[in-house]
C-alpha positions in Angstrom: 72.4 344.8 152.9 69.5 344.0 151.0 67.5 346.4 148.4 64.2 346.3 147.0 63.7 344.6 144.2 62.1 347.8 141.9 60.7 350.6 144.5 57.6 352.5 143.8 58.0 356.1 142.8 55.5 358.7 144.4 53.0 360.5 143.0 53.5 363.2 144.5 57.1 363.9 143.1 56.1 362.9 139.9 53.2 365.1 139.7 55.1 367.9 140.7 58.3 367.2 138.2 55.6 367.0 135.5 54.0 370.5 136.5 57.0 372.3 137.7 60.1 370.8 135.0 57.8 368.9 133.0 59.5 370.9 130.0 62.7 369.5 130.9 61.6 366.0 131.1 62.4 365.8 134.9 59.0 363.3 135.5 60.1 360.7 133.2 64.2 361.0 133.9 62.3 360.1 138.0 60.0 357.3 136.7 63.4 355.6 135.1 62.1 356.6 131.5 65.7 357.6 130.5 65.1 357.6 126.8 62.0 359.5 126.3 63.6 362.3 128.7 65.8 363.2 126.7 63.7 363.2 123.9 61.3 365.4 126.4 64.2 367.6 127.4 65.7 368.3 123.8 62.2 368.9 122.6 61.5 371.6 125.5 58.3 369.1 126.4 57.0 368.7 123.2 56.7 372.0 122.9 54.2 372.0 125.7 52.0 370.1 124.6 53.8 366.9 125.7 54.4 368.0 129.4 50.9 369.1 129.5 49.7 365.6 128.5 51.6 363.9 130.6 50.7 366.0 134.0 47.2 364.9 133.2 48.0 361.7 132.6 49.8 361.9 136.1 46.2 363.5 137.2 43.9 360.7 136.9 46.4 358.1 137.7 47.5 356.5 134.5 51.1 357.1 134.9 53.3 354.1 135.8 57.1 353.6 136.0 59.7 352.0 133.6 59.1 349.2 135.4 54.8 349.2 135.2 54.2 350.1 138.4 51.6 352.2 139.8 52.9 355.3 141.8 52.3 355.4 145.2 50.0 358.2 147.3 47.6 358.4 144.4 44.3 357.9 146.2 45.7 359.9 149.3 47.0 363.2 147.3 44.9 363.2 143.9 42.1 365.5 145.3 44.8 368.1 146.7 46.7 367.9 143.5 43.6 368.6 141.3 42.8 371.7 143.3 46.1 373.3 143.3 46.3 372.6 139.8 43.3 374.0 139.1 44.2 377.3 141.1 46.8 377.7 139.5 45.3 377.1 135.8 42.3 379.4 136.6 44.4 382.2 137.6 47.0 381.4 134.8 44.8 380.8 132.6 46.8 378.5 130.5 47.2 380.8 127.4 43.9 381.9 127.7 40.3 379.8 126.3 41.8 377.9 123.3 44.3 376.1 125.9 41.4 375.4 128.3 39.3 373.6 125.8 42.3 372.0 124.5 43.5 370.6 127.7 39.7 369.9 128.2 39.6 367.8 125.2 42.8 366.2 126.2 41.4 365.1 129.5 38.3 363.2 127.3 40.2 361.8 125.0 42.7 360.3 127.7 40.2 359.2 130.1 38.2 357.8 127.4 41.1 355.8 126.3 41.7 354.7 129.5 38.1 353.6 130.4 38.6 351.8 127.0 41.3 349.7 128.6 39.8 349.3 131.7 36.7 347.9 130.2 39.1 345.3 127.7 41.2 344.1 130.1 37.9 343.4 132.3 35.9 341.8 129.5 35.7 338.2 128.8 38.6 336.1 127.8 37.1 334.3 124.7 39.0 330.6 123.6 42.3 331.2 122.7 44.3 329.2 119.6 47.2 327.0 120.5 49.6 329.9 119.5 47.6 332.5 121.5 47.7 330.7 124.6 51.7 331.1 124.6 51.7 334.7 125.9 54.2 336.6 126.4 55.0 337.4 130.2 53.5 340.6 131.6 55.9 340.3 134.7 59.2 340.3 133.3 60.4 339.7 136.8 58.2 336.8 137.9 59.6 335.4 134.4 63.0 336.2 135.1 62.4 334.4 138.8 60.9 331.0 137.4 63.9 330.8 134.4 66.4 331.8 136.8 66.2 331.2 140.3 65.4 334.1 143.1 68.1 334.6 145.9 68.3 337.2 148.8 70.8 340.4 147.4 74.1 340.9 148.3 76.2 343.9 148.8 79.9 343.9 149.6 82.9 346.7 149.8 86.4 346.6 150.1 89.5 347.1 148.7 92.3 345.8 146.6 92.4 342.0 146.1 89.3 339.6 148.0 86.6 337.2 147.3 83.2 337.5 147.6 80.9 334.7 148.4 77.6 334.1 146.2 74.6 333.7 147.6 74.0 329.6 148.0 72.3 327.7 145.4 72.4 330.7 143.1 72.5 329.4 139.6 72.3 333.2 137.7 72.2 336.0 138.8 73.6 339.5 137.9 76.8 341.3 139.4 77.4 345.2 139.6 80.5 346.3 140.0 81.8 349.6 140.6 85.9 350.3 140.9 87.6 353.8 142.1 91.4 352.8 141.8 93.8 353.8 138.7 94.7 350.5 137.6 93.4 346.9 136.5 90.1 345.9 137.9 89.3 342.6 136.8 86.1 340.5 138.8 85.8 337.0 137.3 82.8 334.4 138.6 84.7 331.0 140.1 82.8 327.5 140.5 83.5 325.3 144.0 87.1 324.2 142.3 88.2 327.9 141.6 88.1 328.0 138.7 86.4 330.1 136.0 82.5 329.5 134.7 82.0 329.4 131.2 78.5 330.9 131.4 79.6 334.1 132.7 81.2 337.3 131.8 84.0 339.1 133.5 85.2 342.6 134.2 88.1 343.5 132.8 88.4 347.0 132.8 91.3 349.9 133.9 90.8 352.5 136.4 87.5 353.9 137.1 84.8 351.3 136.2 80.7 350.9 136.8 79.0 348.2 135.3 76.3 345.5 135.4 77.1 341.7 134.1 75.2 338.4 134.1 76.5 334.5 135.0 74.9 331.9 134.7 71.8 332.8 131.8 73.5 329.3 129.4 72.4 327.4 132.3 75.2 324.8 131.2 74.3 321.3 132.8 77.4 320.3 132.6 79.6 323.2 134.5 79.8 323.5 138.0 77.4 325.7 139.7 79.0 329.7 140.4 79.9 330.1 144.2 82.4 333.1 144.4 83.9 336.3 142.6 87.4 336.8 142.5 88.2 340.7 142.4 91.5 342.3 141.5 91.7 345.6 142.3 94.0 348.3 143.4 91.0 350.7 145.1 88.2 350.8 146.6 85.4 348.5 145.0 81.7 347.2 145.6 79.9 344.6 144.1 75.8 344.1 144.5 74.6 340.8 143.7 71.1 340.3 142.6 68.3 338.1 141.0 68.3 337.8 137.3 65.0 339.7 137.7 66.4 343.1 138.9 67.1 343.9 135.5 64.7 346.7 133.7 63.8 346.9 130.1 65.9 347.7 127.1 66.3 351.4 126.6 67.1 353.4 123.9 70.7 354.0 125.1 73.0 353.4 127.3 76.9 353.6 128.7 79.1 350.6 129.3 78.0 347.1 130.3 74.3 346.8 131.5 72.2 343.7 131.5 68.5 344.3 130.3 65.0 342.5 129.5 63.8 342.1 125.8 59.6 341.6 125.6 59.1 342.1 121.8 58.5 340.5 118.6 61.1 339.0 116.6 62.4 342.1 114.6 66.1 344.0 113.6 67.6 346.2 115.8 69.5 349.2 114.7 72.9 349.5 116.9 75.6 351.7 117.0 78.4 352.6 119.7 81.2 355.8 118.9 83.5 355.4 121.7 86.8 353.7 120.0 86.9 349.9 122.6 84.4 346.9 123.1 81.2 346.4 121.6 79.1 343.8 121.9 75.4 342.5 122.2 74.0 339.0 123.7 70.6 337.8 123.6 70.1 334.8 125.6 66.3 333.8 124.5 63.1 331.8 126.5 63.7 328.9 124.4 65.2 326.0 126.4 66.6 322.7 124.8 66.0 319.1 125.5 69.0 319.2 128.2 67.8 321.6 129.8 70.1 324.5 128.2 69.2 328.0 127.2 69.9 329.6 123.8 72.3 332.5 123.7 73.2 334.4 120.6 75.3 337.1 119.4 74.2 340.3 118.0 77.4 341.7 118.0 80.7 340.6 118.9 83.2 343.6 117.5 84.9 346.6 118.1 83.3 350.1 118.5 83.0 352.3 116.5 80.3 350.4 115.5 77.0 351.0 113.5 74.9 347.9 111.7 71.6 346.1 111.9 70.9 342.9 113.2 67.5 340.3 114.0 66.4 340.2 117.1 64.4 336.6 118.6 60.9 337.5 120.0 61.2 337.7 123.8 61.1 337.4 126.5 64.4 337.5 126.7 68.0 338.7 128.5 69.8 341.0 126.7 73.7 341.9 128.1 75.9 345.0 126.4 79.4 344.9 126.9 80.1 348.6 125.9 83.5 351.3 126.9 81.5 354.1 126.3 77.8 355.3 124.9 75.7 353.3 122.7 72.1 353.3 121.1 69.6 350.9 120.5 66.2 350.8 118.0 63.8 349.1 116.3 64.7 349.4 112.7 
């Protein structure tokens, strides 16, 4: 079965977490915005101020997901959601007249800001310099497509020992795995003689396991394309393969292994991991060599606990954490 590649989320349900448990940062833990949830949650919405900013910025239809889309049933349900907003502010009267001209002002300054954009982004595009015409992507995922290849997704259950076939002709892609048995779950990626890629990671994990991993980003000439999975297992399992360009944008922290997009400049990244295991941190860059090779480079390749700095190549870029437990990531 098949899944979208990165579903719109509804306006509706957004604008209703952001009036209703905006204080508990339940709008951006729907739009994917892990990180800034928490920070939402732990900081009981900004102290207001935060969730109130963010249900007008839901209002007039500047809120987008994690992965920059627009939500869905704007033009159809923004009149409704003004009025009962409204009623409900009038009666409440949101603290009294210091809010209301607050959240007044807000509303300006937003939708000034906004207008602002809209009117750059629709101005003209005056001659660029040699460097400025090598932009970085805006579409991570058309990027992603081009570098990488697009395929149809896969999904696939079972259990204990099998194979699973790859799509055909897929030359990366990523691999989530998920594992409900008690002892060694190992998936490793196989070429057409059976034997194992070097351009790809395995799973090799005990027990209980959920994860996302990457083959095929080296884009080695000379190794044999990836055609199977062979999975070792001793309960249930499923594995979902998909497109290099399913993969969202580097949070601020995460659990276990997770594959990710990197769009920034070239700067240090602060990382640390407390669970005692496996930490480490690939980058495999845009840059692509005479033979047709990517570059890949580690960040960190160590044990966990773990807590350093490290440089960072300007993206775009693939970035995959191979993790046993929590880990944080930040530009430092």
């Amino acid at each position: 079965m098949t899944t979208p590649v990165h579903p719109q989320r509804s306006f509706v349900a957004t604008w209703l977490f952001a009036w209703l448990l905006g204080g508990f940062g339940a709008d951006r833990f729907y739009l994917g915005k892990i990180g800034t949830g928490v920070l939402k949650l732990v900081t009981a919405g900004g102290l207001g101020i935060w969730s109130l900013i963010d249900l007008i910025i839901v209002l007039i239809g500047k809120t987008k997901d994690k992965q920059g889309q627009p939500l869905t049933g704007y033009d159809q349900k923004k009149v409704l959601a003004w009025i009962i907003t409204g009623i409900f502010v009038v009666v409440g009267g949101i603290g009294g007249a210091v809010a209301g001209a607050t959240a007044a002002a807000t509303v300006a300054a937003i939708s000034q800001s906004a207008q602002e954009l809209d009117d750059t982004a629709a101005a003209p595009v005056e001659a660029e310099t040699e460097a400025e015409a090598v932009a970085k992507p805006t579409d991570l995922a058309a990027w992603a497509d081009e570098k990488y290849g697009t395929f149809e997704a896969i999904s696939q259950s079972g259990t204990g020992d099998s194979v699973v076939t790859l799509p055909a002709d897929t030359a990366a892609g990523l691999v989530r795995a998920t594992h409900a048995g008690t002892s060694n779950f190992f998936v490793e990626v196989l070429d057409a003689q059976n034997q194992p890629t070097m351009s790809a990671m395995s799973v090799n994990a005990f027990g209980a396991y959920t994860g996302i991993l990457a083959y095929g980003l080296y884009g080695l000439d000379s190794e044999e394309p990836a055609v199977s999975l062979k999975i070792t297992a001793d309960g249930p399992w499923t594995i979902d393969v998909a497109p290099i360009s399913y993969a969202t944008e580097l949070p601020t922290a995460g659990t276990g292994e997770n594959v990710f997009f990197y769009n920034g400049d070239a700067t240090n990244l602060v990382l640390s991991s407390e669970t005692e295991g496996v930490f480490a941190v690939f980058e495999y860059t845009d840059v692509e060599y005479s033979n047709g090779n990517f570059s890949g480079a580690s960040l960190v390749n160590g044990a966990s606990p773990y807590s350093g700095t490290v440089p960072i190549s300007a993206g775009p870029s693939v970035i995959a954490v191979f993790a046993t437990g929590t880990w944080t990531i930040a530009q430092g």
